[in-house]
Structures are given as C-alpha cells and as structure tokens.
Backbone bond lengths (Angstrom), bond angles and torsions (degrees), N, CA, C in turn:
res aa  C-N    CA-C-N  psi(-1)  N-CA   C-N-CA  omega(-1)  CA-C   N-CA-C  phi
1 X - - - 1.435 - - 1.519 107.97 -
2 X 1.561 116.29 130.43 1.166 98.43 -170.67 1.647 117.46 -111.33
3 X 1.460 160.45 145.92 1.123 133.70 -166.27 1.355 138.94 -10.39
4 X 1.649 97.16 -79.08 1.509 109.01 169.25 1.061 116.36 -2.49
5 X 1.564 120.31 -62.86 1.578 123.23 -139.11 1.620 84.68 -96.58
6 X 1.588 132.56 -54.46 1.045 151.49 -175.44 1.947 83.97 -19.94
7 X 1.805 103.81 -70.94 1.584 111.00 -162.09 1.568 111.26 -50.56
8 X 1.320 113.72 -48.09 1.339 127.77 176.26 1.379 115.55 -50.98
9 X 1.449 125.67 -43.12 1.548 106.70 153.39 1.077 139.90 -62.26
10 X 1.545 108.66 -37.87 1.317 108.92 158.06 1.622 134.50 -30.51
11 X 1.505 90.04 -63.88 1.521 103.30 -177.88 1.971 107.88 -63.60
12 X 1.247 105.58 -61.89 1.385 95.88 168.05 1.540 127.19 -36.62
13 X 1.729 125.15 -58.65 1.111 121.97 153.28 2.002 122.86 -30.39
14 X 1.300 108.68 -62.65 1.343 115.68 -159.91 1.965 88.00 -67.82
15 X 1.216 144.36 -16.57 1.251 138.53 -150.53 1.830 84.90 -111.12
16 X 1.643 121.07 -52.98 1.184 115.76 174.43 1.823 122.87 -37.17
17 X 1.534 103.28 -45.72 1.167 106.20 -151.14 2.013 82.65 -84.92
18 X 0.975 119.09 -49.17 1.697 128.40 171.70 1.452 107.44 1.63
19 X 1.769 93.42 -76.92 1.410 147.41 161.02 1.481 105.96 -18.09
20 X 1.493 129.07 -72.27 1.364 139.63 -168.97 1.633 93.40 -80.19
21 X 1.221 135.97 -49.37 1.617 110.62 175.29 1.212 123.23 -56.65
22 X 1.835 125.14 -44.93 0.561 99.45 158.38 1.784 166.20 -29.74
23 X 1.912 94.62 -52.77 1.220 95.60 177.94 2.033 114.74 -75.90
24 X 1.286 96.67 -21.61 1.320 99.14 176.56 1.589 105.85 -77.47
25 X 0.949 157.03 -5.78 1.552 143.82 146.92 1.359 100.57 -78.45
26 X 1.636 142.46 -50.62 1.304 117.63 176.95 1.402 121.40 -53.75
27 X 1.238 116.76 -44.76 1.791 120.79 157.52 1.724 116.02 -16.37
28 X 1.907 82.93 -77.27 1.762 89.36 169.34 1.238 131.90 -41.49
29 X 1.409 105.26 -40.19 1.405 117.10 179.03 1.962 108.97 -55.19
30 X 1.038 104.59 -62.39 1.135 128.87 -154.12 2.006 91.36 -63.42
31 X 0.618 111.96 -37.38 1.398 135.80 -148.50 2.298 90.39 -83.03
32 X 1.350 84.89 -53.63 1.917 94.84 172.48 1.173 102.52 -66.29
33 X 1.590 129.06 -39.82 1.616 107.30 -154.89 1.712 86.18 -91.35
34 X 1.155 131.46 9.69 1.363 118.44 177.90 1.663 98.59 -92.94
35 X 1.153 113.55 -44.35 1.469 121.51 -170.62 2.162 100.88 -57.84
36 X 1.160 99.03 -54.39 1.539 110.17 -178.90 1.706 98.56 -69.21
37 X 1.500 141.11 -44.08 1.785 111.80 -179.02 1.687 93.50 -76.13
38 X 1.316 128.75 -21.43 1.712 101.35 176.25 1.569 126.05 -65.38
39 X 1.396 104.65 -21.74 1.386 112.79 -153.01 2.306 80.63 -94.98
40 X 1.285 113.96 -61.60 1.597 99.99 168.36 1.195 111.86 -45.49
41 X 1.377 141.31 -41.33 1.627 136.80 -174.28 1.524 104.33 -64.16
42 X 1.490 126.34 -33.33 1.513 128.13 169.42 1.175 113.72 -69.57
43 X 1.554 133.93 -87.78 1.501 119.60 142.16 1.833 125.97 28.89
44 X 1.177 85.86 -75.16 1.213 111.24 -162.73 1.703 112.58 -66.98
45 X 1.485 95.15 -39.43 2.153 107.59 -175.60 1.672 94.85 -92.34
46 X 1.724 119.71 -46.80 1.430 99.03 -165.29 1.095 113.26 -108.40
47 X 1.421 136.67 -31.19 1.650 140.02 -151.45 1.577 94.42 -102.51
48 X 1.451 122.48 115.97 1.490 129.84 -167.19 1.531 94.08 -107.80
49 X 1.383 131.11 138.01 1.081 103.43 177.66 1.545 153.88 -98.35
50 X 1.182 173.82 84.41 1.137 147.78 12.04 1.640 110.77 -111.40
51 X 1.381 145.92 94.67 1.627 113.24 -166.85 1.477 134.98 -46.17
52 X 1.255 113.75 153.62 1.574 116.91 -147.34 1.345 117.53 -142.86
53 X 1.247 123.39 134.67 2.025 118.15 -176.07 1.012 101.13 -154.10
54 X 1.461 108.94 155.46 1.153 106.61 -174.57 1.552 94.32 -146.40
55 X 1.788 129.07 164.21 1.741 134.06 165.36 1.434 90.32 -149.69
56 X 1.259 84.08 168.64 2.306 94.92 173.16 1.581 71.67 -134.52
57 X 1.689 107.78 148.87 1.339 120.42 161.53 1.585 90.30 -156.81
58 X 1.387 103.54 120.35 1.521 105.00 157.13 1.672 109.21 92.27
59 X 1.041 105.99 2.59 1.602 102.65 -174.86 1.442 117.79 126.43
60 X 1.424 122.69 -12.21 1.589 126.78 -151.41 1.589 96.69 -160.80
61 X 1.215 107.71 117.52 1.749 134.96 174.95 1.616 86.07 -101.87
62 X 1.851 80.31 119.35 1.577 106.96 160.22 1.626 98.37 -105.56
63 X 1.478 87.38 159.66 1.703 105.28 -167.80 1.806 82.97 -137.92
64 X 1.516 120.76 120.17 1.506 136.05 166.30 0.955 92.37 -94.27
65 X 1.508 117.03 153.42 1.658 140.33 146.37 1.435 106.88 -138.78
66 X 1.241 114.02 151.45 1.512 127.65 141.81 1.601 116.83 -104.34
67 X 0.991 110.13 133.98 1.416 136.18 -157.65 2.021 122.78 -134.43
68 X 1.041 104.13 130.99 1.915 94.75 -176.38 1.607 99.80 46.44
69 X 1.257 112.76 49.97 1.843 106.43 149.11 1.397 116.77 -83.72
70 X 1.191 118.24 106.14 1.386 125.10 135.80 1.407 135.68 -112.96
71 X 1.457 105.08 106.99 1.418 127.51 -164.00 1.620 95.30 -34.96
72 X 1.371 106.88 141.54 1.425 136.23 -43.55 1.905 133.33 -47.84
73 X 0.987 103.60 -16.79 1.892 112.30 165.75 0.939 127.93 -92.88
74 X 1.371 129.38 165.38 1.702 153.10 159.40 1.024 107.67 179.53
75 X 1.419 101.93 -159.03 1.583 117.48 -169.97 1.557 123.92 -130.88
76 X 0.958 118.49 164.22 1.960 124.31 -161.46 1.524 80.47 -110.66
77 X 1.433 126.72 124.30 1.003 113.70 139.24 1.936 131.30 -97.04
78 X 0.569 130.69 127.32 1.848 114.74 168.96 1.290 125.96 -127.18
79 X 1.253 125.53 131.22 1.200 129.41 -162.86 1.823 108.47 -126.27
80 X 1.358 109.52 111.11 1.341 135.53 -164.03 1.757 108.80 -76.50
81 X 0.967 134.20 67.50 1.448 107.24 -170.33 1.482 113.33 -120.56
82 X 1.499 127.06 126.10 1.430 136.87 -154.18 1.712 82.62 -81.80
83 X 1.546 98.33 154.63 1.317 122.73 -161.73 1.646 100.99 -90.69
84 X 1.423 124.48 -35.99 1.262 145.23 143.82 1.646 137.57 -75.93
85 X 1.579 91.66 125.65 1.545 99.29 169.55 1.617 111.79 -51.54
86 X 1.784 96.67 140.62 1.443 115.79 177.10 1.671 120.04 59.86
87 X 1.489 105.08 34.90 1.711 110.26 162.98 1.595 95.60 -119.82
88 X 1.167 107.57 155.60 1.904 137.02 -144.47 1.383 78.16 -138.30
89 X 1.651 108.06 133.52 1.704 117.26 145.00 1.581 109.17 -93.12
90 X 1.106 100.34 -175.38 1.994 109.03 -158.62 1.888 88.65 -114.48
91 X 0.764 87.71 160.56 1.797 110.06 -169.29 1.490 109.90 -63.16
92 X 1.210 137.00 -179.75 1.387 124.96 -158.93 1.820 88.95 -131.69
93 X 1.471 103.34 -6.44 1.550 104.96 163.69 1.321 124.97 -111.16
94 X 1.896 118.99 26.16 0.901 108.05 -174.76 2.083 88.73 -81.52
95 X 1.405 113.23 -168.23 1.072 149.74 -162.64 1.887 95.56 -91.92
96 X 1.681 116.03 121.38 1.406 116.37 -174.39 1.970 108.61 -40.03
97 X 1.457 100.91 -48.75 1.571 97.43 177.66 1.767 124.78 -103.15
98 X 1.510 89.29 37.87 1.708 97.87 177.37 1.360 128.21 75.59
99 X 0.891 125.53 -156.16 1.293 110.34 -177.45 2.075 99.14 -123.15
100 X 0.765 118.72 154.52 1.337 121.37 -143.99 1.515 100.33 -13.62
101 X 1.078 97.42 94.42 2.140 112.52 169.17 1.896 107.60 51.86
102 X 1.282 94.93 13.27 1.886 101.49 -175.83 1.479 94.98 -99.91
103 X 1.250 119.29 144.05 1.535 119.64 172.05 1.572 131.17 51.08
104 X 1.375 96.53 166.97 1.466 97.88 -168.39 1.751 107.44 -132.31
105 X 1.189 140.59 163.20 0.969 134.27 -177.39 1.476 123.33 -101.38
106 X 1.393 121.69 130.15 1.839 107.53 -172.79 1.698 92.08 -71.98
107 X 1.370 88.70 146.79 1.787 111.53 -160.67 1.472 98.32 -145.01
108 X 1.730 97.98 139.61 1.497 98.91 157.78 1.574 100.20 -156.15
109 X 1.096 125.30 140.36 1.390 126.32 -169.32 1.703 97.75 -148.10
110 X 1.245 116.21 171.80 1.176 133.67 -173.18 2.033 119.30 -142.42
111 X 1.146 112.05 159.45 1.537 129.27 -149.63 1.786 93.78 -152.23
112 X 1.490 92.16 148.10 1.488 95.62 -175.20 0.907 147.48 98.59
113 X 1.382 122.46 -150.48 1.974 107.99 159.01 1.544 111.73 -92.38
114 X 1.187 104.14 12.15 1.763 103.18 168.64 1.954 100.63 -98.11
115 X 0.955 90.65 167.58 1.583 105.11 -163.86 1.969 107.66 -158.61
116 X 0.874 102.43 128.17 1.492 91.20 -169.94 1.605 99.65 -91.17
117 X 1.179 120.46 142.30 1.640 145.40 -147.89 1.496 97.91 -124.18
118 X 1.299 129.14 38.52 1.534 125.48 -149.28 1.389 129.79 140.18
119 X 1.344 115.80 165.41 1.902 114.92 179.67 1.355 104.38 -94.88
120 X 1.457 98.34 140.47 1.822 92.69 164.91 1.340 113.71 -80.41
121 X 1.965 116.66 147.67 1.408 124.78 -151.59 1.743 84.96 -124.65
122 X 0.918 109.07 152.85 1.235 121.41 170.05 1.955 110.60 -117.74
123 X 1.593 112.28 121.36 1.645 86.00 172.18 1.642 116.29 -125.56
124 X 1.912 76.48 95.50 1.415 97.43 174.11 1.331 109.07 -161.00
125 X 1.682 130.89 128.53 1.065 126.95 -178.12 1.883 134.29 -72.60
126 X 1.240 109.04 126.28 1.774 121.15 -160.58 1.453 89.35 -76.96
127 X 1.076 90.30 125.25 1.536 134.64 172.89 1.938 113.94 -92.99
128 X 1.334 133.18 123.99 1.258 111.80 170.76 1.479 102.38 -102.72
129 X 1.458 107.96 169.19 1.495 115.44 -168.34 1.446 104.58 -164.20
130 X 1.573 126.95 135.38 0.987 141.61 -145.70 1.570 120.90 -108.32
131 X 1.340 124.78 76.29 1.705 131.73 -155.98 1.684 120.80 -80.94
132 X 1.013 111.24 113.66 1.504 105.72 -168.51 1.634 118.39 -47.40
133 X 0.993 121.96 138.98 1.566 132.19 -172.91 1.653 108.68 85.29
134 X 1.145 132.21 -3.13 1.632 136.76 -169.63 1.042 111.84 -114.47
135 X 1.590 126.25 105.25 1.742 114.54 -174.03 1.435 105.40 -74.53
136 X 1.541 146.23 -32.09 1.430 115.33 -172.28 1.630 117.59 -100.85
137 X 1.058 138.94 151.49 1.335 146.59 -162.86 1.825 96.58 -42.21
138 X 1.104 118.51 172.15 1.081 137.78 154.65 1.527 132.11 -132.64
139 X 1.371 104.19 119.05 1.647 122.98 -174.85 1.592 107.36 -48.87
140 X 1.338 112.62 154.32 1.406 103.34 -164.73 1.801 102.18 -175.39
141 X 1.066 116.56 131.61 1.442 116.60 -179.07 2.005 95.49 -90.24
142 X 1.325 103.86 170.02 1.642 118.46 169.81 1.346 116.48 -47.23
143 X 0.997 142.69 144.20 1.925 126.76 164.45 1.879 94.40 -55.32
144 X 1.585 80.27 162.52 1.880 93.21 -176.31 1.678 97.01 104.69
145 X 1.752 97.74 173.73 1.477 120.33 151.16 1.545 118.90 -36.51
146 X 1.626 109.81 135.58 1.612 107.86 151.48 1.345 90.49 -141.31
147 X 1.582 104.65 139.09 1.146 123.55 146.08 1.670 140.12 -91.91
148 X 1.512 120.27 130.62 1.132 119.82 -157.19 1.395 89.17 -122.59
149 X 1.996 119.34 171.00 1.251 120.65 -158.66 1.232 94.53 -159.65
150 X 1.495 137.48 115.71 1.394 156.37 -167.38 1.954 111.03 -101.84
151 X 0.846 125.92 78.91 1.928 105.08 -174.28 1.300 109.99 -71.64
152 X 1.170 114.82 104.01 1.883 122.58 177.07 1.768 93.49 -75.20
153 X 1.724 85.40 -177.03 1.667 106.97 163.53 1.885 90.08 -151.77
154 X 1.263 118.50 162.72 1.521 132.04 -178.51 2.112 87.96 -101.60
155 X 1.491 106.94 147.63 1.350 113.57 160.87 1.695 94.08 -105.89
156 X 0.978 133.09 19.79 1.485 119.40 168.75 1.766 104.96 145.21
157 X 1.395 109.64 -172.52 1.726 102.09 176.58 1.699 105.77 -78.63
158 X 1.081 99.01 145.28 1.474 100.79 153.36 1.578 110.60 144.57
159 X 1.185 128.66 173.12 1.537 127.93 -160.21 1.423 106.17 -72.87
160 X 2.073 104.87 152.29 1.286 91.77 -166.29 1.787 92.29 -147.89
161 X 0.873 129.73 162.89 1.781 124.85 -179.45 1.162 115.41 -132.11
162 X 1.302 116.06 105.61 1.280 128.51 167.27 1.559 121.25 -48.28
163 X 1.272 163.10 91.17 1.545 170.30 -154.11 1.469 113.56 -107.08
164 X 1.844 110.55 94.34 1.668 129.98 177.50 0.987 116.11 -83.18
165 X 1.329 118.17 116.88 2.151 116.88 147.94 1.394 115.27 -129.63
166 X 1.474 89.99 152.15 1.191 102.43 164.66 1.397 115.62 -177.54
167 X 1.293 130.94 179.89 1.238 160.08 -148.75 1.477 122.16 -143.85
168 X 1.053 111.19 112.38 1.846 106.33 -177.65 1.641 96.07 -121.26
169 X 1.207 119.49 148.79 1.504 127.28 157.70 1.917 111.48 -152.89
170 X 1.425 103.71 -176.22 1.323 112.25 -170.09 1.346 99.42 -154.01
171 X 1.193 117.60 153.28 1.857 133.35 -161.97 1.284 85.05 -77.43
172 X 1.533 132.02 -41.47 1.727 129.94 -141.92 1.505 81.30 -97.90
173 X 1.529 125.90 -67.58 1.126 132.79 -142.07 1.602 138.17 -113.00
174 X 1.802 94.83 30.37 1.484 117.89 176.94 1.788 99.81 68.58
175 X 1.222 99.04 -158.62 1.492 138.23 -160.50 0.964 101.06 -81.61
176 X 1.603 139.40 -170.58 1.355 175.05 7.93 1.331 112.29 20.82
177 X 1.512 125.15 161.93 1.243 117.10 -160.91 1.909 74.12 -100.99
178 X 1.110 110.50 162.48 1.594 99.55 172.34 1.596 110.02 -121.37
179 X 1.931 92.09 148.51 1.394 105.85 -173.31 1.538 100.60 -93.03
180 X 1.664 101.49 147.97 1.498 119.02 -177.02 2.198 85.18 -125.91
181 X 1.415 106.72 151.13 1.311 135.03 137.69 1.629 93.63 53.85
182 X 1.419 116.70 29.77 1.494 134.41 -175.99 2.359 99.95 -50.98
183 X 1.078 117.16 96.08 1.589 95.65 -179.68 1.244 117.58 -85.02
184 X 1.988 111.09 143.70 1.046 96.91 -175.11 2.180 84.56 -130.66
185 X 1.339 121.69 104.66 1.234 134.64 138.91 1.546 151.27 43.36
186 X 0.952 122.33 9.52 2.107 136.51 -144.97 1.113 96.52 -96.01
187 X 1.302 117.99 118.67 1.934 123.65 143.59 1.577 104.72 -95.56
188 X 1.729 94.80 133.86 1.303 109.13 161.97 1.733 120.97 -115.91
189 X 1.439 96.22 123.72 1.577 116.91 167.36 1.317 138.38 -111.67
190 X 1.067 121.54 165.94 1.716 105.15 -170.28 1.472 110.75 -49.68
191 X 1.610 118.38 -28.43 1.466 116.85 171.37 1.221 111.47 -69.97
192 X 1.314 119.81 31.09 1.791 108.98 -170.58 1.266 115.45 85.15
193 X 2.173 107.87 -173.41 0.984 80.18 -175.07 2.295 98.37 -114.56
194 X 1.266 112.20 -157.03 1.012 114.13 178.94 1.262 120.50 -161.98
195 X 1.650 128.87 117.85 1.554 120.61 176.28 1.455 126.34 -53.33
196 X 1.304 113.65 152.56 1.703 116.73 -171.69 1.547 98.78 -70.98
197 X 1.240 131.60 158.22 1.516 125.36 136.64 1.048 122.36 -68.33
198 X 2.382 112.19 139.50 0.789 107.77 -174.19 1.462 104.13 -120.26
C-alpha cells in the first residue's frame, strides 16, 4: 500500500466521521427547538398570565398580582414603589398607628372569600432610623420599591377585597399623607380569580 491511498482514507474517514457529527448535532438541534415551540405552544393555550392592578395614591403606585393559584390557594403579591427618589416605606411590623402617631405600616389584608393563609413578608431588609420628636427608632425599609407577599386560600367563588396601607417619606422631603384600608376588587371563579376594573 503505498501513501497516497494510505492519505485518502484518512481524509475520507476523517470527512465521514465530520459528516456523522455533524448530522447528529443538527438532529440535536432540531430535536431542542421542537422541545422549546411545544413547551411556548403550552404556555401559550393554557398558563394565562398572573392577574394584575395597579393605582398610585399619595406618592407610591402599588402593583397587585395573584400568583401560584391553585384553587383553593396562592399568593397576594404587592409591590410598593414611591414615585420619588429617596422616600422609604415603614415596616410591615410597625404598630397600626405608628409609633407614637409617626408612621404607618405597609399593610395588606384581605375581605371576603379570601382569607389570608399566612403573614405578610416583606423582601427587604428593616433598617431603623431616628425621627425628630420620637424617642424609639423607627422601622423602615431602603428608599425604592418593596415588595411584600400575603398566601391566601378562597372559601369558595365569590367577591373578595384586597385592603392597602402605607406610608412613604424622605429624610429631605417630609411625609406623604398615608394610605389606610386602600380597596382593591377580586372575583373568584372556578377560572380563578380576577381584579374588577377600575
């Protein structure tokens, strides 16, 4: 056998085997983008996504969701976020009328056939902070958004009211007037549940 031919298998070999990875990664290929349009085509026909509302009153647009409902449970989401740089909401453990008549507590409670199944969590770490005329510290989230998270359960279909407070302020720029027992609207049906229009 003399080179030549020796190289020529080679190359044929090394082009064969080329050849078979190739088509076996386009396979693969082919094979993922099928797995990924089934899984958007599911998505897409059953899982709607989460219902959602939102108001600004006072300085601070809350944003509701319901989230992980499965009849009878889920979750409240609300998301607090001051309309202005450098205002802080107040802790969700301060005291309903503040701490001596200072502040208000971020709140969310529920009415109806919702029932809260749990404590509301806030995830953001309390900060204390020191207010002129008030001898004990005051609880206080970061300036910015906090989001807090309520786990209800439904006692059956039927209308239910979500209940907002809160309190925004800023070191530079005082207070907000603060919202107490703000309602925000939900019917629940076997399709879940869904906020009213407002």
């Amino acid at each position: 056998m003399n080179v030549s031919s020796r190289t020529r298998r080679t190359r044929r070999t090394t082009r064969t085997r080329t050849a078979r990875t190739v088509v076996a990664l386009l396979a693969l290929a082919a094979l993922t983008a099928c797995g990924g349009q089934s899984a958007e085509d599911d998505a897409a026909a059953g899982a709607a996504p989460p219902p959602t509302t939102s108001f600004t009153e006072n300085g601070v647009t809350v944003t509701l969701s319901v989230s992980d409902w499965h009849a009878p449970k889920g979750t409240l989401t609300a998301v607090f976020t001051p309309e202005k740089k450098g205002f802080h909401l107040y802790s969700t453990e301060l005291p309903p009328t503040g701490v001596e008549g200072v502040g208000r507590p971020t709140a969310m409670d529920v009415t109806g056939v919702l029932k809260a199944n749990g404590k509301l969590t806030a995830a953001a770490d309390v900060r204390s902070i020191s207010v002129p005329g008030v001898d004990a510290p005051m609880p206080v989230y970061p300036d910015g958004p906090v989001t807090t998270t309520l786990p209800v359960r439904a006692d059956g279909n039927g209308d239910a009211t979500v209940l907002l407070g809160y309190a925004s302020c800023s070191a530079k720029e005082g207070c907000t007037i603060p919202v107490a027992d703000h309602p925000v609207h939900l019917r629940l049906t076997d399709d879940g549940p869904t906020f009213a229009a407002h």
